[in-house]
C-alpha positions in Angstrom: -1.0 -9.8 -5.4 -3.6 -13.0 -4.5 -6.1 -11.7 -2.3 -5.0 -11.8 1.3 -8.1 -13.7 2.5 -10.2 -15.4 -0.1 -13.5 -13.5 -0.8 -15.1 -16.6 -0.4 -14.0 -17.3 3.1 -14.7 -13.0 3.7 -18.4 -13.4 2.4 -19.6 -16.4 4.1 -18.6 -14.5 7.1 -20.8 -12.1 6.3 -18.7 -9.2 4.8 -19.8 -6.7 2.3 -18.4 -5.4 -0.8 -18.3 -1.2 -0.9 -17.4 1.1 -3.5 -15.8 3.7 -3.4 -15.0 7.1 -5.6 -11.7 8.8 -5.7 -11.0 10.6 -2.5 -13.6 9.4 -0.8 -12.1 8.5 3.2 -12.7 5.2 3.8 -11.7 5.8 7.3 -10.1 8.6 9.4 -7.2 9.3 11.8 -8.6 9.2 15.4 -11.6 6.6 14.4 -12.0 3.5 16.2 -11.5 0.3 13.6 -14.8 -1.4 13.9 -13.7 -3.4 10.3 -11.4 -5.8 8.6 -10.9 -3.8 5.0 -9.4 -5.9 1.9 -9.3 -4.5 -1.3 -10.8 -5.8 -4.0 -9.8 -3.3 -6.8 -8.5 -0.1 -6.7 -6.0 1.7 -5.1 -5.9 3.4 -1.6 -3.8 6.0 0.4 -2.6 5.9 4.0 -1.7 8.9 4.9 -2.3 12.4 7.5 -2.8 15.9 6.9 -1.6 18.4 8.7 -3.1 22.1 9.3 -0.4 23.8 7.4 -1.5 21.9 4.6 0.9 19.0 3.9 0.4 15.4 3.6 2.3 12.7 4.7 2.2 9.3 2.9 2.8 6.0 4.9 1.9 3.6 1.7 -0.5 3.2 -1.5 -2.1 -0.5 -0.7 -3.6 -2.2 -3.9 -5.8 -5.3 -4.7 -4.7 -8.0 -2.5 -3.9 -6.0 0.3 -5.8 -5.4 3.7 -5.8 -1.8 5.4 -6.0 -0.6 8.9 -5.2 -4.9 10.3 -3.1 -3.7 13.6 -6.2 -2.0 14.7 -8.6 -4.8 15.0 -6.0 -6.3 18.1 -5.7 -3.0 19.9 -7.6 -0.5 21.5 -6.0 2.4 20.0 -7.6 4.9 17.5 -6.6 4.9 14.2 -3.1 6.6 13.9 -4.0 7.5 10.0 -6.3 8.2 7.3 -7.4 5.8 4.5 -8.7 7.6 1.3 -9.4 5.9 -2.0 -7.5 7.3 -4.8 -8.9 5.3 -7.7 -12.5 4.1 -8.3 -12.4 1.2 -5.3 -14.4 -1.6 -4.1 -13.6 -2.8 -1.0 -14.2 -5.5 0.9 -15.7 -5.1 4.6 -15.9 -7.4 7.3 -17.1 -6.4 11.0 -14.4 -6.8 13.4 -15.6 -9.8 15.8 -16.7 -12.0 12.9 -13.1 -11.0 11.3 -11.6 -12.3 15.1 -14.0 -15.5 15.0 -12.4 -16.5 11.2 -9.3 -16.1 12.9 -10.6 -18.7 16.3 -11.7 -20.9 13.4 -9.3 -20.2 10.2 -5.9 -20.4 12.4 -3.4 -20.3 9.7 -5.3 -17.5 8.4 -3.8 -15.3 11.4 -0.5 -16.5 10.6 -0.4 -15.5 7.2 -1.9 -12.1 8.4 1.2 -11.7 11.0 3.3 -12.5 7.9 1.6 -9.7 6.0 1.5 -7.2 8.5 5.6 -7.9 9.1 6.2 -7.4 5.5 4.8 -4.3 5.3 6.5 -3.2 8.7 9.8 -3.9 7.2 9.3 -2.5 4.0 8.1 0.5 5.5 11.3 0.0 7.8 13.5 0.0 4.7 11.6 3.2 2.7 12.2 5.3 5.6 15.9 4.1 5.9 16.2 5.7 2.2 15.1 9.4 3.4 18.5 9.9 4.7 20.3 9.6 1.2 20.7 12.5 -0.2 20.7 11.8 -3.9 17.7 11.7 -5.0 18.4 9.2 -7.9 20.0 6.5 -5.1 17.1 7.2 -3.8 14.3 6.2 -6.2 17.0 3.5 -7.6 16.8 1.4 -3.9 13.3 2.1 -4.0 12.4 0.6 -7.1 14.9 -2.5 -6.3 13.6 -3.0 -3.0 10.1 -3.1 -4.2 11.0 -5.2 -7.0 12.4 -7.5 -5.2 9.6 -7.8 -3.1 7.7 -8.9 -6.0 9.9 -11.9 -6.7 11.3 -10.4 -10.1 14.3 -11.0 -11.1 15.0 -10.4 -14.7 15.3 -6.9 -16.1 12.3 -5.0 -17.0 10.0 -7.7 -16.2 8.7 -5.3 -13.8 5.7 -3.1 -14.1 6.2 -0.2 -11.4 2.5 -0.5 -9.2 3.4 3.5 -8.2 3.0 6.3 -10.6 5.3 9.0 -10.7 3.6 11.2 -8.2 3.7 8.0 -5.8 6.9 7.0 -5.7 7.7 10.8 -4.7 5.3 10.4 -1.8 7.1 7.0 -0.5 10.6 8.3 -0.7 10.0 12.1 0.5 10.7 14.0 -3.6 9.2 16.2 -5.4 7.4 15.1 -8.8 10.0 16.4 -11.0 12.6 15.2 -9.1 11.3 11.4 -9.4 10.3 11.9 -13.5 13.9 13.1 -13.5 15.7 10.7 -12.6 14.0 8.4 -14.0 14.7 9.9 -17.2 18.1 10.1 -16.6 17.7 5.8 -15.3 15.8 5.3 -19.2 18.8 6.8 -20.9 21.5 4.4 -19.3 18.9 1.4 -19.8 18.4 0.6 -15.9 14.3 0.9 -16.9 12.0 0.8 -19.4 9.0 3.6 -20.4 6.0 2.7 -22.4 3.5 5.1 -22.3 2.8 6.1 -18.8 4.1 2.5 -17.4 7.8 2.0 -16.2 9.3 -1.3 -16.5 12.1 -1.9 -14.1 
């Protein structure tokens, strides 16, 4: 994915580039978003932990994508946790000079309500896929939907962004489950392995 904002456009601003080391919090549930954050490289984890011990995942944003935008028009405290899950550097812009590109930069905030709606509805469409109960349906219209989004068409042109343990986290499975099925998808040719990478 192109960056969602040039780093150009970020820097002249005045943001700052930050790196971060794996699951390092790059902010937390009940903060106040004081930032814009795009990622540069690397790949991060919404999510929130509960006290019994369990996680839930809302997403695992990559380069390209921006974390935490919503925030920046509200007042509300952030509803979840960012945590970097790879070696990340991340872009980071203070909030009013993030609103004042967006006074200036107006098709800017377009593109960033475009964004923010395509993430809304693919989470809308994830979620719609807990209720199936077979658990290969269930990583099938996962891996469709998300290649789709991509804009690929032809079969195994598409290298999965998720590992294993990821797509689990998106569709509500346990690990085996997911390298399960998608065993069972490589033996009737729906996907491709090589190594660690599945081509869909």
């Amino acid at each position: 994915m192109a960056m969602l904002i040039s780093n150009q456009i970020l820097i002249s601003f005045g943001a700052e580039v930050q790196s971060y080391l794996p699951n390092q919090f790059i902010f937390n549930e009940g903060n106040t978003a004081k930032y814009y954050y795009q990622i540069k490289n690397g790949t991060v984890k919404l999510n929130n932990y509960f006290e019994n011990g369990k996680e839930f995942i809302h997403g695992f944003p990559f380069d390209g994508h921006c974390i935490g935008e919503s925030y920046l028009f509200t007042e509300n405290l952030y509803a979840m946790n960012a945590v970097a899950i790879t070696k990340c550097e991340i872009i980071r812009l203070e909030k009013h000079k993030f609103l004042r590109i967006l006074l200036e930069e107006p098709l800017l905030f377009f593109k960033l309500n475009e964004y923010t709606a395509d993430r809304l509805h693919f989470r809308y469409i994830v979620s719609t896929f807990l209720a199936i109960s077979d658990p290969d349906i269930r990583i099938k219209k996962l891996l469709d939907h998300i290649k789709n989004y991509f804009n690929h068409q032809e079969k195994y042109s598409f290298l999965v962004p998720y590992t294993r343990q990821q797509l689990a986290a998106l569709v509500g499975l346990r690990v085996e489950t997911v390298i399960r099925s998608i065993k069972k998808m490589q033996k009737i040719n729906l996907l491709k392995i090589d190594g660690n990478k599945i081509y869909y």
